[in-house]
N, C-alpha and C positions, 0 to 999 in steps of 0.2 A: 504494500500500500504506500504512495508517493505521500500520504499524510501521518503514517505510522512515526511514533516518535523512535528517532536513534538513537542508538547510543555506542562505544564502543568499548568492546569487554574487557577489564583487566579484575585483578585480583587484589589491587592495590586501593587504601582507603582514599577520601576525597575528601576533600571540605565543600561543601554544599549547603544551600539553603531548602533544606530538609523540606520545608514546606511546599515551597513554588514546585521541587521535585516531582512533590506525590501528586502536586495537585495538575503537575505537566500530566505525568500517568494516567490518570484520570480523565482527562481532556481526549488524551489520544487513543485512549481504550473504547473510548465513546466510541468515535468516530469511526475506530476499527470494527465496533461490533457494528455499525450503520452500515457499512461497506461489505461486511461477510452475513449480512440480513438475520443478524441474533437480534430477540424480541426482550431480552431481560432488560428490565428497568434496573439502573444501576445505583445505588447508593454508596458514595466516596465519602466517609467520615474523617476528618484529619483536623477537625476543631483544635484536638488536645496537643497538637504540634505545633509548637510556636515559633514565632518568625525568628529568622539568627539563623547563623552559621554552625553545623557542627560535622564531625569527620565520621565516615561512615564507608563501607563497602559500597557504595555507590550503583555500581556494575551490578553487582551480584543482586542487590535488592532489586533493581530493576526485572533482572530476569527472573526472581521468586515473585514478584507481582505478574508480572505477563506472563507465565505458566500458572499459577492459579487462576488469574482470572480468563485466561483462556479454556480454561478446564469448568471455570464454575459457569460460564457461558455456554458452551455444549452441552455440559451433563443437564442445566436448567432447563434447555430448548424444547424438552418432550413436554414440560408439567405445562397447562393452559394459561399460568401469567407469569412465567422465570421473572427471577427475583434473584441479584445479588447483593452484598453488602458488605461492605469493607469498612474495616476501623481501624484507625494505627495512631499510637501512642509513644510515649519516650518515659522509661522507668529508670530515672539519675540514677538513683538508689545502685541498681544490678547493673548500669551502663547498657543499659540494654534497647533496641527498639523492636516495639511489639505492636503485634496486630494481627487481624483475624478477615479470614474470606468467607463469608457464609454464600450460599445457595439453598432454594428450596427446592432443587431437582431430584434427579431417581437417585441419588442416597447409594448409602455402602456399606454391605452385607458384611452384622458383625464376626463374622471370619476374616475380614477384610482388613479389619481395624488393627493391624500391628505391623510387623518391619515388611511383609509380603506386599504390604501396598506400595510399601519405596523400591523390593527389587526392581532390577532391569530388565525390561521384556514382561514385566507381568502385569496383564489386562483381564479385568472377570468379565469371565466368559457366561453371559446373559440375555434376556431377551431384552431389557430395558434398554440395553445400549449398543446393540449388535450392528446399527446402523449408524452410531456416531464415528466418527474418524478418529483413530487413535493408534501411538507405535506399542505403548506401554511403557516410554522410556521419558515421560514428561517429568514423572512426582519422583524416578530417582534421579535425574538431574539435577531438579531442583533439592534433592536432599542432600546429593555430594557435593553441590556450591553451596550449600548452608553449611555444613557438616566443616569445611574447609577452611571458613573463618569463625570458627566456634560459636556456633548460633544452634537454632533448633527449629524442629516442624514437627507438628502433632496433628494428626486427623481424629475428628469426630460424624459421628455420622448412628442414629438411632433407627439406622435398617433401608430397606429399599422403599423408594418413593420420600423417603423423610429430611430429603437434603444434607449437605454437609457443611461441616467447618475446619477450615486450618487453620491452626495458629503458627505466628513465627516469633522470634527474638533471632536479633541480631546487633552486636556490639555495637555502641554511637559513642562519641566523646564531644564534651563542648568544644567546638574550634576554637572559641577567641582562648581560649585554653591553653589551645599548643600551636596557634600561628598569629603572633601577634609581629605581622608585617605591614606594611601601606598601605593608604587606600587603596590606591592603586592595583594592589595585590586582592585586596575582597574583591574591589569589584569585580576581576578579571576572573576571580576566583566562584564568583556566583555568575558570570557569564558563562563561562565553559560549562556547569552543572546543568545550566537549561536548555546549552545547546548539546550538549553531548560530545563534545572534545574529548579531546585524549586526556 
């Protein structure tokens, strides 16, 4: 999609204005479910994230949001009004950034709910979703780039049809913290985070 937001992957943390980020993601996830004709009305919560600079996995969080929320947009697409909803927060406390994808789609078989649903290659095999597009290699990508900057994913899910949820944490630190350089440097430094620089 020529409107999809870029970005360019590294492994390395950023200084970023956390907000404008999530709230880029959210814009562009729009537009991308508009363009691939998904009917979920999307709900981007990010009240609790406040404006300011702080250093973060930048990359990685990007593509643990656009693999859930690509996933919570297919799996939603069967029930008669898909429905998702994101929330993401920042716990000083554990340095942690946390948040949650929910979905009210066809849901996941509690056999499902443990380390079988992050292997590689492993898709359940069902009638609910035999007609969605899937490798099975989504949920453990995104759990060996969480897993690699010592963060975390957890799935819930109360059965088939009853939709799901993930949660993530992943390390944040204040930046004015640990980059106290120029203006000149934030600014340059909150430009590149919204356009997707190196």
């Amino acid at each position: 999609s020529k409107n999809a937001f870029r970005i360019s992957v590294g492994t390395s943390m950023h200084v970023v204005n956390l907000r404008q980020f999530l709230m880029k993601i959210g814009e562009s996830f729009r537009v991308f479910m508009s363009e691939e004709k998904y009917r979920a009305q999307l709900k981007f919560d990010i009240e609790d994230i406040p404006e300011g600079i702080v250093s973060t996995y930048r990359d990685i969080l990007f593509i643990i949001l656009w693999n859930l929320l690509t996933n919570a947009a297919k799996y939603a697409e069967p029930v008669p009004e898909p429905k998702i909803q994101v929330k993401m927060w920042i716990d000083w406390k554990k340095g942690k950034i946390l948040g949650e994808v929910k979905d009210n789609g066809v849901g996941i078989p509690p056999e499902y709910i443990d380390e079988k649903l992050f292997d590689p290659g492993e898709r359940m095999a069902r009638l609910a979703i035999e007609k969605i597009e899937g490798t099975g290699y989504g949920l453990s990508s995104v759990k060996s780039q969480i897993d690699s900057v010592a963060g975390w994913i957890t799935a819930f899910s109360a059965g088939e049809w009853q939709g799901s949820r993930f949660a993530i944490g992943m390390p944040v630190n204040e930046g004015a913290g640990l980059l106290r350089r120029s203006r000149v440097f934030w600014i340059l430094a909150e430009k590149e985070s919204l356009e997707g620089g190196p």
